[in-house]
C-alpha positions as CSV (number, residue, x, y, z in Angstrom):
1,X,-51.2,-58.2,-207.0
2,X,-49.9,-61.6,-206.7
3,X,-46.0,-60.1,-205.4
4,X,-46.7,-57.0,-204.1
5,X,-43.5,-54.4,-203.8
6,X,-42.2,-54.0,-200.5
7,X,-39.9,-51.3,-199.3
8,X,-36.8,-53.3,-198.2
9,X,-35.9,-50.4,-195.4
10,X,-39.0,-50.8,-193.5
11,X,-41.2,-53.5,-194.7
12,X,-44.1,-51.0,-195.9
13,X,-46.4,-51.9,-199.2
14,X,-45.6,-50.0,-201.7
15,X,-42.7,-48.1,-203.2
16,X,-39.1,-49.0,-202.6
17,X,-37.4,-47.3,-201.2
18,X,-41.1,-45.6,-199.3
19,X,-41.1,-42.1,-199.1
20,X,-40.3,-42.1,-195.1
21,X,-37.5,-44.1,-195.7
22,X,-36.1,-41.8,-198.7
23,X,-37.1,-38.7,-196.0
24,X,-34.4,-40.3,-193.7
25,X,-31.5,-41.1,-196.1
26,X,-28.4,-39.1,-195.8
27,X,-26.4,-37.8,-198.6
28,X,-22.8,-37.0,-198.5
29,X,-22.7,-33.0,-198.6
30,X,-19.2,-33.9,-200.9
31,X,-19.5,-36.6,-203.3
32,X,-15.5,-36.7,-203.4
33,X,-14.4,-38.2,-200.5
34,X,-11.0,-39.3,-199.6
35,X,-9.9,-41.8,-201.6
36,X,-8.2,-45.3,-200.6
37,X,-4.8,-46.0,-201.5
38,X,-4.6,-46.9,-205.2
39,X,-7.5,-45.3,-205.6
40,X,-7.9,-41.8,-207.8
41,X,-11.4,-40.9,-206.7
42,X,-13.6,-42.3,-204.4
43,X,-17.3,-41.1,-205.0
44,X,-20.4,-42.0,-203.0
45,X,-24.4,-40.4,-203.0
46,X,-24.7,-41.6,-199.2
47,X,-23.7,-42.1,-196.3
48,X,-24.3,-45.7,-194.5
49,X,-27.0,-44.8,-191.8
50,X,-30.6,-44.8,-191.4
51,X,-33.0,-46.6,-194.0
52,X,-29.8,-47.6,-196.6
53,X,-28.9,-49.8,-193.5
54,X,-31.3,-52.0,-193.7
55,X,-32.2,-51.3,-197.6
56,X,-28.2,-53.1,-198.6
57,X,-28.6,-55.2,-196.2
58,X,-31.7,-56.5,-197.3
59,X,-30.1,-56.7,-201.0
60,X,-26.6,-58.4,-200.0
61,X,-28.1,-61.4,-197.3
62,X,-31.8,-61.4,-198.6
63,X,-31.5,-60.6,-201.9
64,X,-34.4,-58.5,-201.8
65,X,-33.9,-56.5,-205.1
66,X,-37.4,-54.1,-205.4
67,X,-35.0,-51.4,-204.6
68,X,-32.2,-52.5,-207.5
69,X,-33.5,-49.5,-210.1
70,X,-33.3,-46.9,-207.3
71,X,-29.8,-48.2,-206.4
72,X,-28.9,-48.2,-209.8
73,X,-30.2,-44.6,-210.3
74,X,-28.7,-42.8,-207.9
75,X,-25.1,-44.7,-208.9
76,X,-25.6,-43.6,-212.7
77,X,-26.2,-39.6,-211.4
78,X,-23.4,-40.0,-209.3
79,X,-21.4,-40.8,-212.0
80,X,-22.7,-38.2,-214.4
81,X,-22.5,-35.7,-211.6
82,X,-18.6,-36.9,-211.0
83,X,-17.9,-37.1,-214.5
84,X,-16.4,-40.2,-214.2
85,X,-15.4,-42.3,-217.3
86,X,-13.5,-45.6,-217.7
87,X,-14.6,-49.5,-218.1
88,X,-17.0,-50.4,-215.3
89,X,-16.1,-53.4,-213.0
90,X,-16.6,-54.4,-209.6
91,X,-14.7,-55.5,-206.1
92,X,-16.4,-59.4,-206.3
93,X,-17.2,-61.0,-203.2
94,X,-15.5,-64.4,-202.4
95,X,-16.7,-66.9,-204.6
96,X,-17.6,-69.0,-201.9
97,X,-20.2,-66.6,-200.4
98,X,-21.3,-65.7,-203.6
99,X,-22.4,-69.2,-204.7
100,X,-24.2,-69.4,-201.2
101,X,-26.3,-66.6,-201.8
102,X,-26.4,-66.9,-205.7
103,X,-25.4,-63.7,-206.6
104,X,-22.6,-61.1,-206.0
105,X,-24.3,-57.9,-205.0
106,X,-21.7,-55.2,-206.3
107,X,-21.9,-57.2,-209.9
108,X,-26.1,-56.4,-209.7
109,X,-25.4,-53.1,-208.6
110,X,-22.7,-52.7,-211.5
111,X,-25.0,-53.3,-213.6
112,X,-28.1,-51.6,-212.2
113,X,-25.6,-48.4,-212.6
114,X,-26.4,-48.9,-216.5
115,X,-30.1,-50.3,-216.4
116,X,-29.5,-53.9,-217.1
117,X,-31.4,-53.8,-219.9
118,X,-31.2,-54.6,-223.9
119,X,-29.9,-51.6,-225.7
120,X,-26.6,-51.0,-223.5
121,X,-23.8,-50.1,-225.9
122,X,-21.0,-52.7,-225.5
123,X,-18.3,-50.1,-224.3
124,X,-21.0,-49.1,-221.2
125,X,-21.4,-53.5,-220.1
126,X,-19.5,-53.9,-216.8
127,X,-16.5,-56.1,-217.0
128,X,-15.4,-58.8,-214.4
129,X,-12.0,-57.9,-214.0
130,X,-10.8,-59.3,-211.2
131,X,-11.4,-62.7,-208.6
132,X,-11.3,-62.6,-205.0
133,X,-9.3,-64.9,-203.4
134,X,-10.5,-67.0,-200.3
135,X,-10.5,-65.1,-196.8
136,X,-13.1,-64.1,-194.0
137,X,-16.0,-61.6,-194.9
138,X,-15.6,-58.1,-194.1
139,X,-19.5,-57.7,-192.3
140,X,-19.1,-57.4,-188.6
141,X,-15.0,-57.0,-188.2
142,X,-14.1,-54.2,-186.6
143,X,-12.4,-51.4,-188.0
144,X,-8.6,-52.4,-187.5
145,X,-9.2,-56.0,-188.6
146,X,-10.6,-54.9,-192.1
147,X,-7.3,-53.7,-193.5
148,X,-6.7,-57.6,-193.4
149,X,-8.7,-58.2,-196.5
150,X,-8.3,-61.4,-198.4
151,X,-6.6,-60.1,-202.0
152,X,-7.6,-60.2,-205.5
153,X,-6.2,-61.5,-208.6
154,X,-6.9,-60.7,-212.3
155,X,-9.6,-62.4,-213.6
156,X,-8.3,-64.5,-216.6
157,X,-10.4,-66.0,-219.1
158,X,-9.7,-69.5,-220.2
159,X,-9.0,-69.0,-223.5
160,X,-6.3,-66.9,-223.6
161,X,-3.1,-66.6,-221.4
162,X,-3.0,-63.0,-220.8
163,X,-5.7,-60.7,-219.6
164,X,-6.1,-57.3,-221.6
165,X,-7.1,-54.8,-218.6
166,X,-8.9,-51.2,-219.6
167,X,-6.3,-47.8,-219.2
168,X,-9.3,-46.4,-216.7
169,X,-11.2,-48.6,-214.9
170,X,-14.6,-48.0,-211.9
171,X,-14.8,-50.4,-209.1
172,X,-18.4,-50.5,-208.1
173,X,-19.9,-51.6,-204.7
174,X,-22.1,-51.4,-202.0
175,X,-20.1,-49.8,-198.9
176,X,-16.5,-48.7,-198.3
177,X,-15.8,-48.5,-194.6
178,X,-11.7,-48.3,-194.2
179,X,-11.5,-48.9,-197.8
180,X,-9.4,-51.7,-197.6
181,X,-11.4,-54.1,-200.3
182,X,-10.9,-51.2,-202.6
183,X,-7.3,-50.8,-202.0
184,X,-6.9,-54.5,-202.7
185,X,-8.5,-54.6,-205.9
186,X,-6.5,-51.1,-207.0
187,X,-3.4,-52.2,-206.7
188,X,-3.7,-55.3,-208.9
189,X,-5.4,-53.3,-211.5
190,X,-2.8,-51.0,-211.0
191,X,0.5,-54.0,-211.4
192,X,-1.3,-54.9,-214.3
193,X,-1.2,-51.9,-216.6
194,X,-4.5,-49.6,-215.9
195,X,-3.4,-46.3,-215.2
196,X,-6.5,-45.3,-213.2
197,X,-8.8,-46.5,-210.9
198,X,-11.9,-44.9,-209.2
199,X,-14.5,-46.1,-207.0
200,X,-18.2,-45.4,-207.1
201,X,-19.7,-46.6,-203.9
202,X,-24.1,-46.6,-203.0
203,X,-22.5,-45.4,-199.7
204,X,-19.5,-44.3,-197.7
205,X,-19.1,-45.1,-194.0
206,X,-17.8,-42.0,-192.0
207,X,-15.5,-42.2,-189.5
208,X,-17.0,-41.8,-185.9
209,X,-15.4,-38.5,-185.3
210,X,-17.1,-36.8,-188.5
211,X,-20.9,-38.5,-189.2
212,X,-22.7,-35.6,-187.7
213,X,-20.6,-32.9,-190.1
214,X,-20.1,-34.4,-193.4
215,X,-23.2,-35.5,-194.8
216,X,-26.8,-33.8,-194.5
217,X,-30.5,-35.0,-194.9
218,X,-31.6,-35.7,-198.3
219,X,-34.0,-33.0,-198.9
């Protein structure tokens, strides 16, 4: 009563996501898309348009999180329905943005893939595996500029000199346009002994020429 839920796609009491807004989500007809560099499989429930628009948006610069179980959800089916396996990490925002919004949205969503809750076998945790290093955001640059991501670099604890990194490893985030953040964090992974990386994405951003063919109305 006192904090009512609030869809974050359309600002209606109630569920989150509502039912209109899940009515005009778009799933990706092929949950393997074409992968980024580096990158074994790239797998992704949606597509970015319509109500998921506004729904990450509203979890990355609001941090409006009602829809963080949903989110979480769909990422965990998409992964049983891929099959995928490995130790799950993430692609982390710059630390800079991060400690100015307080959180790094693909570490909750790497979590919500699990149910960030008490019971989680150990193996399942997600693992921060790698640090971004200092460069301009990806939101809002167009398409040729975003292959000019800033890079990462292994994430090494204090305590010991050398960082032990997983044989198979999932990157989870929010969106993959050009997939150039994935890329990025692949190849490090990759220089650093992991013999496979995959990505698992809440949604995949066509290419102009194909958004009306490759991804259908969730029914």
């Amino acid at each position: 009563m006192l904090f009512p839920i609030v869809c974050p796609g359309c600002g209606v009491l109630g569920a989150a996501p509502c039912a209109a807004c899940l009515a005009g989500m778009r799933r990706v007809a092929d949950r393997a898309l074409p992968a980024p560099p580096g990158i074994t499989r790239l797998v992704a429930p949606f597509a970015y348009a319509g109500p998921l628009r506004p729904l990450l948006r509203a979890l990355k610069y609001d941090n409006q999180r009602a829809a963080l179980g949903w989110l979480g959800a769909e990422l965990a089916l998409a992964w049983q329905l891929a099959g995928l396996s490995g130790t799950r990490s993430w692609a982390p925002t710059g630390a800079a943005r991060a400690r100015r919004r307080g959180f790094d949205q693909a570490e909750l969503l790497a979590w919500a893939s699990v149910g960030a809750a008490a019971g989680i076998a150990r193996a399942d945790r997600p693992v921060a595996l790698l640090r971004r290093e200092p460069g301009p955001a990806q939101t809002g640059r167009p398409r040729q500029q975003r292959a000019e991501v800033a890079g990462f670099a292994l994430r090494r604890p204090w305590w010991r000199a050398a960082s032990v990194v997983p044989s198979r490893v999932v990157l989870i985030d929010d969106v993959v346009t050009t997939g150039a953040t994935l890329a990025a964090a692949a190849a490090v992974l990759l220089a650093a002994g992991c013999t496979r990386v995959d990505a698992l994405v809440v949604a995949w951003t066509p290419p102009p020429s194909s958004r009306r063919h490759d991804f259908h109305a969730v029914a």
